[in-house]
Biopython code that builds the backbone (N, CA, C, O; Angstrom):
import numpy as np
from Bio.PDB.StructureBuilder import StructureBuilder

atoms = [
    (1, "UNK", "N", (-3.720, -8.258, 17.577)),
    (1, "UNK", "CA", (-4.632, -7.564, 18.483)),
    (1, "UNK", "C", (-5.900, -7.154, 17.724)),
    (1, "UNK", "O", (-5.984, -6.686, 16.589)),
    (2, "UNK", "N", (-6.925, -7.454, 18.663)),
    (2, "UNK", "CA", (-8.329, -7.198, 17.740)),
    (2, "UNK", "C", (-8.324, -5.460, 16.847)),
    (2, "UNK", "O", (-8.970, -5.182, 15.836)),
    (3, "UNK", "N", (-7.480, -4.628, 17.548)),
    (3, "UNK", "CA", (-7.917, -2.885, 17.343)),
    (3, "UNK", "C", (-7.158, -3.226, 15.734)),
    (3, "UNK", "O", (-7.813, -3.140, 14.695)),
    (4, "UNK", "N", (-5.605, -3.639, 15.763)),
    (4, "UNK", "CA", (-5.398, -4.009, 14.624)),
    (4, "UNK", "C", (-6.182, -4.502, 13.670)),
    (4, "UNK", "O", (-6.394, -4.010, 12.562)),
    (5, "UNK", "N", (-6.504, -5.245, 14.013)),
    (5, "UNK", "CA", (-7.669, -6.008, 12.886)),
    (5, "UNK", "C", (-8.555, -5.361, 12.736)),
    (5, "UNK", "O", (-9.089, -5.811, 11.722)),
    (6, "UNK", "N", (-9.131, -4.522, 13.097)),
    (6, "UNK", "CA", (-10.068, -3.324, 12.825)),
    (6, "UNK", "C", (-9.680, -2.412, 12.252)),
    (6, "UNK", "O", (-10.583, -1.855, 11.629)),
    (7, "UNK", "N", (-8.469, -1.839, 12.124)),
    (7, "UNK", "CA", (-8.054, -1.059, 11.351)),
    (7, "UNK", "C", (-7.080, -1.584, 10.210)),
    (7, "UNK", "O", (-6.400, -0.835, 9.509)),
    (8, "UNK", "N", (-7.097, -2.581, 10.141)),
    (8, "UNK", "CA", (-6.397, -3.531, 8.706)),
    (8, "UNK", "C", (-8.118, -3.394, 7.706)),
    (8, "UNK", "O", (-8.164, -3.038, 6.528)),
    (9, "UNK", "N", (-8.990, -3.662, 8.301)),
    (9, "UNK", "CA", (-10.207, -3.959, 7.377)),
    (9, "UNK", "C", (-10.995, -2.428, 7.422)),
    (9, "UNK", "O", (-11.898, -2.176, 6.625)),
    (10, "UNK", "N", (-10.653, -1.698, 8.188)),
    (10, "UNK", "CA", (-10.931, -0.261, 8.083)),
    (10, "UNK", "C", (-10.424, 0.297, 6.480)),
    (10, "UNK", "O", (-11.032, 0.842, 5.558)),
    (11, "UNK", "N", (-8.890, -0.177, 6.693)),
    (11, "UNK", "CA", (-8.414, 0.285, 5.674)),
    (11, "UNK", "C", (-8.899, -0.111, 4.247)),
    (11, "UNK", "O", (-9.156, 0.663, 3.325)),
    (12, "UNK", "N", (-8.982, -1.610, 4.249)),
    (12, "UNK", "CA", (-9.391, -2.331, 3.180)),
    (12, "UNK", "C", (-11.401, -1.761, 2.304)),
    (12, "UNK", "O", (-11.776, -1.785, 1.132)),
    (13, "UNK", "N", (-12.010, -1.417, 3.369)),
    (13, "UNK", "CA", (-13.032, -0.680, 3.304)),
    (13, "UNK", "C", (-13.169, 0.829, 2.300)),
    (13, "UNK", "O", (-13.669, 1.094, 1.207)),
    (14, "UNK", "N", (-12.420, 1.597, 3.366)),
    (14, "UNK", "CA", (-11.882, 2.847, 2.398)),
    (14, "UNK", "C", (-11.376, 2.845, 1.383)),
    (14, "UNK", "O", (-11.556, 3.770, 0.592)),
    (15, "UNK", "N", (-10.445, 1.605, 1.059)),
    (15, "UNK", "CA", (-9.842, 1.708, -0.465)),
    (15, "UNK", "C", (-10.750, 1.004, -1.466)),
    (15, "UNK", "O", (-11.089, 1.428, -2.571)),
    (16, "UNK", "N", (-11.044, -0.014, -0.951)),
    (16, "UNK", "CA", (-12.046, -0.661, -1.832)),
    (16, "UNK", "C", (-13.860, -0.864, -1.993)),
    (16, "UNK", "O", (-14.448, -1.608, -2.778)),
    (17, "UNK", "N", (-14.377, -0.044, -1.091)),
    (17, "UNK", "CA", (-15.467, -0.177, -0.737)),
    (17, "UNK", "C", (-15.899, 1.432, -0.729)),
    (17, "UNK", "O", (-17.071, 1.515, -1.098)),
    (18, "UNK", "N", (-15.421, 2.525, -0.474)),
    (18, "UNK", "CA", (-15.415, 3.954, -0.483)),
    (18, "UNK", "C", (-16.310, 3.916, 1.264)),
    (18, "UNK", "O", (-17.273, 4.657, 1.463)),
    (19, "UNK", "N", (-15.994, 3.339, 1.920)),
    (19, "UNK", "CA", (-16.506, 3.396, 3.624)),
    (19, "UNK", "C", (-16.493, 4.797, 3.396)),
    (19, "UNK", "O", (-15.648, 5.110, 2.558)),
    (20, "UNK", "N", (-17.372, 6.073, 4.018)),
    (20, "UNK", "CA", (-17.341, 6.964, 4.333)),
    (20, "UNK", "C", (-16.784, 7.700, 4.907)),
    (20, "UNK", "O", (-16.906, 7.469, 6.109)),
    (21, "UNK", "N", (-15.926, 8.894, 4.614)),
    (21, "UNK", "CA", (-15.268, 9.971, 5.983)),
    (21, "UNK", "C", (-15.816, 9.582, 7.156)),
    (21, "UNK", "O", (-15.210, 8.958, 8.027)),
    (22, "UNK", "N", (-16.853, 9.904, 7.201)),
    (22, "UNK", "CA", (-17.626, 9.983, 8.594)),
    (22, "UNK", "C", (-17.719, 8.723, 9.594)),
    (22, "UNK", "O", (-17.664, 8.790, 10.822)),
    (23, "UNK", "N", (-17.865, 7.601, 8.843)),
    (23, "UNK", "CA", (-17.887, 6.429, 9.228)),
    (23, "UNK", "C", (-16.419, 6.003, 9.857)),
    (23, "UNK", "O", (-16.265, 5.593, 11.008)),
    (24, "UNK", "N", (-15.492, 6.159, 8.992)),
    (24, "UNK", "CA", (-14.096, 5.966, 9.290)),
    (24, "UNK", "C", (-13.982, 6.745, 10.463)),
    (24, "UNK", "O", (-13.905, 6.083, 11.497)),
    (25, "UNK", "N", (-13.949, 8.040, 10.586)),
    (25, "UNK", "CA", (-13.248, 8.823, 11.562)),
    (25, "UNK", "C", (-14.007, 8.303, 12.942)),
    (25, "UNK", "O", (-13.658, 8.609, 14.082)),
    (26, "UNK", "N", (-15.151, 7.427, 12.579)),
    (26, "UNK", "CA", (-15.860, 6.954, 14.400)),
    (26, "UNK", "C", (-15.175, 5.355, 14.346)),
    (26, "UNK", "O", (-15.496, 4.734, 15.360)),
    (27, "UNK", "N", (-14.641, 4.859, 13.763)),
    (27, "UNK", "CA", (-14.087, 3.607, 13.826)),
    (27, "UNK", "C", (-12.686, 4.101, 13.748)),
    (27, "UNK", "O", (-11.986, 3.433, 14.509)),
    (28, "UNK", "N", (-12.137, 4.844, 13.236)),
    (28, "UNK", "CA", (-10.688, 5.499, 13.971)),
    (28, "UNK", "C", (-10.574, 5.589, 15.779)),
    (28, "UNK", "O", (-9.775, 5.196, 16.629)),
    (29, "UNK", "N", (-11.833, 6.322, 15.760)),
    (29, "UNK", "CA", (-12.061, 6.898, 17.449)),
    (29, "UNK", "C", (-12.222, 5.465, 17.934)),
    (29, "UNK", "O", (-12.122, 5.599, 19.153)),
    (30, "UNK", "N", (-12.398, 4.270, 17.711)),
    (30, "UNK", "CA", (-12.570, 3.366, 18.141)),
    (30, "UNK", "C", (-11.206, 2.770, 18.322)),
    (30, "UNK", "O", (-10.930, 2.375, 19.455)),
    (31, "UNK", "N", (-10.445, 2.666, 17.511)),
    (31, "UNK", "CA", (-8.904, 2.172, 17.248)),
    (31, "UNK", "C", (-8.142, 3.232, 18.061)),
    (31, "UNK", "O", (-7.087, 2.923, 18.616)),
    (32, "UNK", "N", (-8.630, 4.432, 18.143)),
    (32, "UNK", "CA", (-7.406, 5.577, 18.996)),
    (32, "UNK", "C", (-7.270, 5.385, 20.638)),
    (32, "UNK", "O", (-6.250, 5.505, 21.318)),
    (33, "UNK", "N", (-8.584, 5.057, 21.055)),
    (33, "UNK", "CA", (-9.046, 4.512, 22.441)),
    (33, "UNK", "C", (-9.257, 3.531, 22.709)),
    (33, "UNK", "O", (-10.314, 3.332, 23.307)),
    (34, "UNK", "N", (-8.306, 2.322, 22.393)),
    (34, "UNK", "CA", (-8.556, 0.805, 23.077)),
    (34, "UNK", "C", (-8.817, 0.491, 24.460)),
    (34, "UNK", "O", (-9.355, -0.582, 24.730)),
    (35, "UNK", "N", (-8.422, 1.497, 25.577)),
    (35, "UNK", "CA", (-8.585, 1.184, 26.954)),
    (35, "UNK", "C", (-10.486, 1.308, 27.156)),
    (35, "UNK", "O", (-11.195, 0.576, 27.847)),
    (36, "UNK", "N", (-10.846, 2.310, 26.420)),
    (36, "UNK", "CA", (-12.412, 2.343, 26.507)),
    (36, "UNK", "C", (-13.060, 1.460, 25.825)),
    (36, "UNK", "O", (-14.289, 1.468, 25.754)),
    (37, "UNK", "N", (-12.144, 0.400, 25.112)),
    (37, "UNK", "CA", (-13.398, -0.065, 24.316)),
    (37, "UNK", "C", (-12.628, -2.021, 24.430)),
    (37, "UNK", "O", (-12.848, -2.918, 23.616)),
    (38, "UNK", "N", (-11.894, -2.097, 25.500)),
    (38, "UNK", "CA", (-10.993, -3.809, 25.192)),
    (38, "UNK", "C", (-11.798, -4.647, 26.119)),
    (38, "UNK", "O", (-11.604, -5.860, 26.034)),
    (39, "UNK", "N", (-12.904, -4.109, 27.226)),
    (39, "UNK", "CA", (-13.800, -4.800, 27.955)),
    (39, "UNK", "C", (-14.806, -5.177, 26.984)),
    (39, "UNK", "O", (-15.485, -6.120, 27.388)),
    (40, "UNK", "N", (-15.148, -4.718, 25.748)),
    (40, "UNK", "CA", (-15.941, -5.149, 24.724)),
    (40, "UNK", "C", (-15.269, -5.291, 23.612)),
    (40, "UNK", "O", (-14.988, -4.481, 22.728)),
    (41, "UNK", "N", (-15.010, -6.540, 23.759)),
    (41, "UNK", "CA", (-14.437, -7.390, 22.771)),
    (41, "UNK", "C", (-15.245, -7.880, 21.732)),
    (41, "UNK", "O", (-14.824, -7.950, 20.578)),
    (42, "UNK", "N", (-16.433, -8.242, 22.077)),
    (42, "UNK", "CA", (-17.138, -9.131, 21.587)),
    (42, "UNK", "C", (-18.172, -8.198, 20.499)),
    (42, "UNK", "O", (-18.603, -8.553, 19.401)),
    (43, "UNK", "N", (-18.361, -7.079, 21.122)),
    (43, "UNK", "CA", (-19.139, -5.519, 19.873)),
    (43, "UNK", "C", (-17.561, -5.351, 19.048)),
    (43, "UNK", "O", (-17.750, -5.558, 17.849)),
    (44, "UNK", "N", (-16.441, -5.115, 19.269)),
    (44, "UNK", "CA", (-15.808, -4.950, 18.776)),
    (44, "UNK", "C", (-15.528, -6.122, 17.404)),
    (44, "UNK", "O", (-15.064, -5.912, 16.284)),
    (45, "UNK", "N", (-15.874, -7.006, 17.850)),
    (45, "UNK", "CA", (-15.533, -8.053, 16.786)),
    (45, "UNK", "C", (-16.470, -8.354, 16.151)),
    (45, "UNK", "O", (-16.382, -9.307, 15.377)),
    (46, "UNK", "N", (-17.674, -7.621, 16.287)),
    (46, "UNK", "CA", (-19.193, -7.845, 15.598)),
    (46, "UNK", "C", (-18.779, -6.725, 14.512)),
    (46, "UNK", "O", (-18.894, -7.038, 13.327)),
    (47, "UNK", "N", (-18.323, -5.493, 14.830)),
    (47, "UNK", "CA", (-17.895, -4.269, 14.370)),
    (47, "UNK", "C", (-16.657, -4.941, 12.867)),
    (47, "UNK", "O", (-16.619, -4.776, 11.647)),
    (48, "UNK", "N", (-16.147, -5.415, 13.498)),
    (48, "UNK", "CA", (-15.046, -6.050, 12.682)),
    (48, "UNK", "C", (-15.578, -6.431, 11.300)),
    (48, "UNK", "O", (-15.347, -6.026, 10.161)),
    (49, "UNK", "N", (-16.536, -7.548, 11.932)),
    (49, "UNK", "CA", (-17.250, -8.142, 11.032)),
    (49, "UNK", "C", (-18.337, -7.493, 9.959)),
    (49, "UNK", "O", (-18.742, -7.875, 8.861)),
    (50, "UNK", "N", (-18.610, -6.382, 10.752)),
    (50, "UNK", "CA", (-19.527, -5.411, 9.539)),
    (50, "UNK", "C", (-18.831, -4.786, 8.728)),
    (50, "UNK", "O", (-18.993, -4.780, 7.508)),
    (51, "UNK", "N", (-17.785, -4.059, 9.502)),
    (51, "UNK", "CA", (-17.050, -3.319, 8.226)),
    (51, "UNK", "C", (-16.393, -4.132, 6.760)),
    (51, "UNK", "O", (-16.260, -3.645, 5.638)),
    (52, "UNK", "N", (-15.998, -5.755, 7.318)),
    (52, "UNK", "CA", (-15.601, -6.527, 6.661)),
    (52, "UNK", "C", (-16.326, -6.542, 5.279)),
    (52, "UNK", "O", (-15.897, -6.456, 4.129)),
    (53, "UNK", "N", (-17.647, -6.691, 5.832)),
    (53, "UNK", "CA", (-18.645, -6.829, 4.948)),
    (53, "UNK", "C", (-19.460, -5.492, 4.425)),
    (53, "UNK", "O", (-20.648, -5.354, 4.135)),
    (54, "UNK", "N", (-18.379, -4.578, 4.420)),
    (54, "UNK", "CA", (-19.387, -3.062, 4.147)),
    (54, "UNK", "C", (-19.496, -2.951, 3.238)),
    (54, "UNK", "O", (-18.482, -3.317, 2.645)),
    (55, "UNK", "N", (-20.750, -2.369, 2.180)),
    (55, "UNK", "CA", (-21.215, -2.374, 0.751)),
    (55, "UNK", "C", (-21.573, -0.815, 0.551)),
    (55, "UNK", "O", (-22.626, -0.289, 0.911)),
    (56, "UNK", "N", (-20.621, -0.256, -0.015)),
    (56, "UNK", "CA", (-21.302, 1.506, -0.362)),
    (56, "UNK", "C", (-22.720, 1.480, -1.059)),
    (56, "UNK", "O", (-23.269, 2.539, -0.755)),
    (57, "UNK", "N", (-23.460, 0.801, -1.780)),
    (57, "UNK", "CA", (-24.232, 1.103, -2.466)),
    (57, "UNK", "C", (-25.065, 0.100, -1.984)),
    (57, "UNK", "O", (-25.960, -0.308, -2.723)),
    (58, "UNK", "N", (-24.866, -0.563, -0.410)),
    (58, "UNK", "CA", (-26.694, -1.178, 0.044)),
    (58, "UNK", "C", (-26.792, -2.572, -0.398)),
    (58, "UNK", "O", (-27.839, -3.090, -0.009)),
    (59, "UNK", "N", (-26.166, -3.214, -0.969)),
    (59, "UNK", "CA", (-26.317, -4.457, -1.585)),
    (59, "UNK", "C", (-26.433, -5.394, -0.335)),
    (59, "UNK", "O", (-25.682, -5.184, 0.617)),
    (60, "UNK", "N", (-27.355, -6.433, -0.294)),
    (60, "UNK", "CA", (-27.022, -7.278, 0.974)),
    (60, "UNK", "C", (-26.366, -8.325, 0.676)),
    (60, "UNK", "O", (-26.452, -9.308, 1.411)),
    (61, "UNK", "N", (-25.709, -8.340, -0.265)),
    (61, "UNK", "CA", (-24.554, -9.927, -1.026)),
    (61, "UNK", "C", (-25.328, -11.005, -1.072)),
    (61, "UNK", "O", (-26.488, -11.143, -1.462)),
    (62, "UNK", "N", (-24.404, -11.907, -0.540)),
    (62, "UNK", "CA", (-24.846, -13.573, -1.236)),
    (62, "UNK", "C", (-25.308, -13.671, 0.403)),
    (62, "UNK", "O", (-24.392, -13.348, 1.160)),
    (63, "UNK", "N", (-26.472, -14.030, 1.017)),
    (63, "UNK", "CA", (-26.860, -14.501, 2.028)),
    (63, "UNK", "C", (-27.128, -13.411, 2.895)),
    (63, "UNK", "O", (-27.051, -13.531, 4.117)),
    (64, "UNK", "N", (-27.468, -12.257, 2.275)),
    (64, "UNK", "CA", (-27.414, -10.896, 2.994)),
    (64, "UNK", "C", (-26.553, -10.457, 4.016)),
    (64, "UNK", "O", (-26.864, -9.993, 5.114)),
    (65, "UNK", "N", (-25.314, -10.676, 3.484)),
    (65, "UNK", "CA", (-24.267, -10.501, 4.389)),
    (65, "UNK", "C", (-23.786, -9.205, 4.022)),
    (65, "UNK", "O", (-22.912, -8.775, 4.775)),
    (66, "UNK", "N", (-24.143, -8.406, 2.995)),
    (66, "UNK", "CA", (-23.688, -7.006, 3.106)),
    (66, "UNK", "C", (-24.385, -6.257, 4.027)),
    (66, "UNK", "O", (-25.468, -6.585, 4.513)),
    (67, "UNK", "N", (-23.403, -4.655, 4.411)),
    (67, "UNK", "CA", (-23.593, -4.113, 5.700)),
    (67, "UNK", "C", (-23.721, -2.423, 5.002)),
    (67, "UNK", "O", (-22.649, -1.940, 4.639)),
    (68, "UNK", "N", (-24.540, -1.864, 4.887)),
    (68, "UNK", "CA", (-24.676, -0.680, 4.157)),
    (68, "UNK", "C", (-24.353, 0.639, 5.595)),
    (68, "UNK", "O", (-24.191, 0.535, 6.811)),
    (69, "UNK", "N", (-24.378, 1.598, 4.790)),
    (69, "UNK", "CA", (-24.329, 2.690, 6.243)),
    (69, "UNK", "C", (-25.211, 3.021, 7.224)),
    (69, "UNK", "O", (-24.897, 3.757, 8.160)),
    (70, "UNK", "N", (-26.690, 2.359, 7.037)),
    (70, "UNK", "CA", (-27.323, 3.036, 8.457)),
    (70, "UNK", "C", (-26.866, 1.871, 8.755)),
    (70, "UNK", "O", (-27.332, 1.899, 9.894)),
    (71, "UNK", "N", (-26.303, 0.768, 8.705)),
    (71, "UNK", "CA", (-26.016, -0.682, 9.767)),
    (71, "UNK", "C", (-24.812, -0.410, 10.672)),
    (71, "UNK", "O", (-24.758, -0.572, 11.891)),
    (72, "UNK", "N", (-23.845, 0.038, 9.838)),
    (72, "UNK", "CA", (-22.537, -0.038, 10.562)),
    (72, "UNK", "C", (-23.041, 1.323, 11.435)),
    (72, "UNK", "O", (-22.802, 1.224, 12.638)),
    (73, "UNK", "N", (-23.857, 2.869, 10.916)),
    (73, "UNK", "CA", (-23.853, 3.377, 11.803)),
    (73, "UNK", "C", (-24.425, 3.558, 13.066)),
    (73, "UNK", "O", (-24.260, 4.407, 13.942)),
    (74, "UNK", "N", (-25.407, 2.189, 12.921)),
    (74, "UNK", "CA", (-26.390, 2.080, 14.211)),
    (74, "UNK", "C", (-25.253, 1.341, 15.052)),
    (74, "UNK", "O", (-25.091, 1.748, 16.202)),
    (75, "UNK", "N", (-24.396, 0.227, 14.567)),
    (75, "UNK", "CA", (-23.570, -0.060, 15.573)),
    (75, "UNK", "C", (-22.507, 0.554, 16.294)),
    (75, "UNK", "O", (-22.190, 0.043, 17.368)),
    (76, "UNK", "N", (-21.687, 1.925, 15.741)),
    (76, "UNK", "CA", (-21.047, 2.359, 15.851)),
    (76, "UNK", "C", (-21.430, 3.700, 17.035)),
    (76, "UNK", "O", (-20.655, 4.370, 17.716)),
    (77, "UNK", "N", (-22.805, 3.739, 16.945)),
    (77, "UNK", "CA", (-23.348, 4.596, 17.703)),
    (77, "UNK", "C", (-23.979, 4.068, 19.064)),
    (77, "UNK", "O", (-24.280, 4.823, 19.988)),
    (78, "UNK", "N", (-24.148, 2.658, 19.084)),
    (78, "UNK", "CA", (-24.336, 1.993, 20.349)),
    (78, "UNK", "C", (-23.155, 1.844, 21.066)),
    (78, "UNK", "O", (-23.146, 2.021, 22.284)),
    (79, "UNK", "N", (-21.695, 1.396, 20.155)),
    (79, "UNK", "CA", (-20.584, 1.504, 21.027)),
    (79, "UNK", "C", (-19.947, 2.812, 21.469)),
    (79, "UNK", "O", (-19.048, 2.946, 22.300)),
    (80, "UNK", "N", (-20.765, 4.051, 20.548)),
    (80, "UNK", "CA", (-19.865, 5.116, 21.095)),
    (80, "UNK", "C", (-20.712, 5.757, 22.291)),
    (80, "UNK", "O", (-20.315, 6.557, 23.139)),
    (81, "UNK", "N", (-21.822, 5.269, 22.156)),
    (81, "UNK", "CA", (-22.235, 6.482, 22.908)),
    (81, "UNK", "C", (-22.898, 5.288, 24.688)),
    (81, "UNK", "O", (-23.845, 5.641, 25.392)),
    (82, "UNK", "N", (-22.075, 4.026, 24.930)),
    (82, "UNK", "CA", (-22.134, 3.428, 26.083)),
    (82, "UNK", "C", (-21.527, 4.188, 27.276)),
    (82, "UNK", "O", (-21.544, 3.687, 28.400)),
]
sb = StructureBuilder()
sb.init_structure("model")
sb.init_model(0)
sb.init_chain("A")
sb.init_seg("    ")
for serial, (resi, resn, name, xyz) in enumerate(atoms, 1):
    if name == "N":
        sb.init_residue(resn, " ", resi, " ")
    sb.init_atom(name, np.array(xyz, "f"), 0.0, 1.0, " ", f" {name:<3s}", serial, name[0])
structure = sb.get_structure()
């Protein structure tokens, strides 16, 4: 299930990436409420994909595929606040 997979790479984030308290606990709220959020599948799996790629310290990687914190939090704030 996609919420799973969001919170498998949630996790992987926090341990290895230092994802933020703050950040986590709105992508928790995302995983706690699947009925509000399974008609958007498709932000959800964009979401997926950023955290995948989340970089604590801003780096944009190999092809600028890293995702620093105002990125994930501009997305996280379009899905929360629909």
């Amino acid at each position: 299930m996609i919420f799973a997979q969001l919170q498998a790479v949630m996790n992987t984030a926090q341990d290895e990436q230092e994802l933020p308290d703050y950040l986590a606990e709105q992508v928790q709220f995302i995983i706690d409420h699947p009925e509000r959020f399974l008609a958007r599948k498709p932000e959800i799996q964009h979401l997926i994909e950023q955290v995948e790629h989340y970089d604590t310290y801003g780096q944009t990687g190999y092809l600028g595929m890293g995702v620093n914190n105002v990125i994930l939090g501009n997305t996280l704030k379009r899905l929360l606040d629909a």
